[in-house]
C-alpha positions as CSV (number, residue, x, y, z in Angstrom):
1,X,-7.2,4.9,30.3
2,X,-7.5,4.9,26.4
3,X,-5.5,4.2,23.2
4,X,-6.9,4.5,20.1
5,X,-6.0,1.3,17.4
6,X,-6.1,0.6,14.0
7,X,-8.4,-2.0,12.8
8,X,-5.9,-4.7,10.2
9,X,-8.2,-7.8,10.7
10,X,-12.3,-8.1,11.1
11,X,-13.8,-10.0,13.5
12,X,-15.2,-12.9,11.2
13,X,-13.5,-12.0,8.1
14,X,-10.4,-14.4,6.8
15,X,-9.0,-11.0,4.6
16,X,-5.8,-10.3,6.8
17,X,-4.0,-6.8,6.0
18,X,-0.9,-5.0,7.5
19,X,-1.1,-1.2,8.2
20,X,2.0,0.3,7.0
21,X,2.8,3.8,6.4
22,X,-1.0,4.8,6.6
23,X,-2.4,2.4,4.1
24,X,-3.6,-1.1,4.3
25,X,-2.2,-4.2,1.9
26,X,-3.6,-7.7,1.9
27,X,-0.9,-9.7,3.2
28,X,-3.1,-13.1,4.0
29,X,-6.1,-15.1,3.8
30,X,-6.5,-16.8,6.9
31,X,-8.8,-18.6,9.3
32,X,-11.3,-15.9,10.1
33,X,-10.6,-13.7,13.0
34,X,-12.5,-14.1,16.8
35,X,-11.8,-10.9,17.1
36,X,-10.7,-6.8,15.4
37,X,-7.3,-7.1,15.3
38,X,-5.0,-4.5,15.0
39,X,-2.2,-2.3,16.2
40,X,-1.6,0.8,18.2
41,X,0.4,3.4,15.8
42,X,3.4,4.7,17.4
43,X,4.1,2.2,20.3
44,X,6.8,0.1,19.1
45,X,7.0,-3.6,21.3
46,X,10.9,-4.8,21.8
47,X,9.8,-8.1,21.4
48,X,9.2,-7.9,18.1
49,X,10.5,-4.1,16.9
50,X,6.9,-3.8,15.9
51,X,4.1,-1.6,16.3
52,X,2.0,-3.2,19.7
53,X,-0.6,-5.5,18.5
54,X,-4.5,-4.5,20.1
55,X,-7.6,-6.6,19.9
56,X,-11.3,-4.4,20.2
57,X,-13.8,-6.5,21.5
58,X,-17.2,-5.7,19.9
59,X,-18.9,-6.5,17.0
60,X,-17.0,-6.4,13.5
61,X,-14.9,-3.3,12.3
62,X,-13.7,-2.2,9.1
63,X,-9.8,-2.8,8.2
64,X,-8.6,0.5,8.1
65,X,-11.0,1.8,11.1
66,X,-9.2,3.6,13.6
67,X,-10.7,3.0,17.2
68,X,-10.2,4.3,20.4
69,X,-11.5,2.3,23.4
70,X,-10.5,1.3,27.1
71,X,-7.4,-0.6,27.9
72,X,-9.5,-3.6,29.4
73,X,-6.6,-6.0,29.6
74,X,-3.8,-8.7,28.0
75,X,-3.0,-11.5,26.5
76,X,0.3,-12.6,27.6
77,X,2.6,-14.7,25.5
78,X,5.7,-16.3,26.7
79,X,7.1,-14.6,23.5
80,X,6.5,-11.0,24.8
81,X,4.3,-10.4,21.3
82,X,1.6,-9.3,23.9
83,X,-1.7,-8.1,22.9
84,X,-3.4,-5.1,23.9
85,X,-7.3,-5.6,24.6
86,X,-9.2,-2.6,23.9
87,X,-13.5,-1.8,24.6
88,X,-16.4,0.1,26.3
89,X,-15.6,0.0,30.4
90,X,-18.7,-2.4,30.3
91,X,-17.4,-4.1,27.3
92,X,-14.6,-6.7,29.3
93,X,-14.3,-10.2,27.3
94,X,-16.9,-12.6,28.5
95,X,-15.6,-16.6,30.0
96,X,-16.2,-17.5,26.3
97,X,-14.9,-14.9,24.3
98,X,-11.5,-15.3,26.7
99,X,-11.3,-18.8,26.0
100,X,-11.9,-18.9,22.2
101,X,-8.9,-15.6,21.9
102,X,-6.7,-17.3,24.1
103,X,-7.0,-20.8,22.0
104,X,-6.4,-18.5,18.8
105,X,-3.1,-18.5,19.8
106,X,-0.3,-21.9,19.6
107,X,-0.3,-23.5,23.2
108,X,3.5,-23.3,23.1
109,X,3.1,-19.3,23.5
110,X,1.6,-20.0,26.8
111,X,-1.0,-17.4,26.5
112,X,-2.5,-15.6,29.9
113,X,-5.4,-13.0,30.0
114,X,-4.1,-10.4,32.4
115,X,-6.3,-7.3,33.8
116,X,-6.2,-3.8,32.7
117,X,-3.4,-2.7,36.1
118,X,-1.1,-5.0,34.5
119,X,-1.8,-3.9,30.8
120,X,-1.2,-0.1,31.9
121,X,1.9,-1.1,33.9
122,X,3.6,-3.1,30.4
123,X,2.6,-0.1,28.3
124,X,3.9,2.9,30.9
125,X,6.9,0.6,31.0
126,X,6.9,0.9,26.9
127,X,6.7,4.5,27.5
128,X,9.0,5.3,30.0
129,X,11.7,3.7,27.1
């Protein structure tokens, strides 16, 4: 299955922005990103009573680039702030690439990479309301 994702931080760049109401503002400069981070318009997370956040694996995208790729799996936080990982079917994170996203994160949010069945099952369950 797809989703399609919004693009709010660049692989390699530091510039952090928020998406809101179809425009992007600066809201950070930060350690660079391992990864495009972003969000999936319209899916709201209870955990946070925010838009889902969604990584793309690839090489570096615009903020502001809308995306659509294959749900290829999860990062699970204790938190439930989960993360969406989106790509090509052949693009599914490498050992490496897994280890340096899941260390982006703060030890104490326990993070997990989970496959895409149990990606599809959290988001059908976002869904179904």
């Amino acid at each position: 299955m797809r989703l399609s994702m919004v693009v709010e931080w660049s692989k390699g760049s530091p510039f952090r922005y928020a998406w809101k109401e179809g425009r992007l503002s600066l809201v950070a400069v930060d350690q660079p990103a391992p990864v495009n981070y972003g969000l999936i318009p319209g899916l709201i997370n209870p955990a946070d009573g925010e838009e889902v956040d969604a990584v793309y694996l690839g090489p570096a995208l615009p903020p502001g680039t809308q995306v659509e790729g294959e749900v290829v799996g999860m990062v699970w936080l204790a938190d439930g702030d989960h993360k969406l990982l989106l790509g090509t079917e052949e693009g599914k994170p490498g050992p490496g690439e897994v280890q340096e996203l899941l260390a982006w994160f703060h030890p104490g949010r326990n993070p997990r990479l989970l496959g895409p069945q149990e990606a599809w099952d959290w988001v059908s369950a976002l869904l179904r309301g």
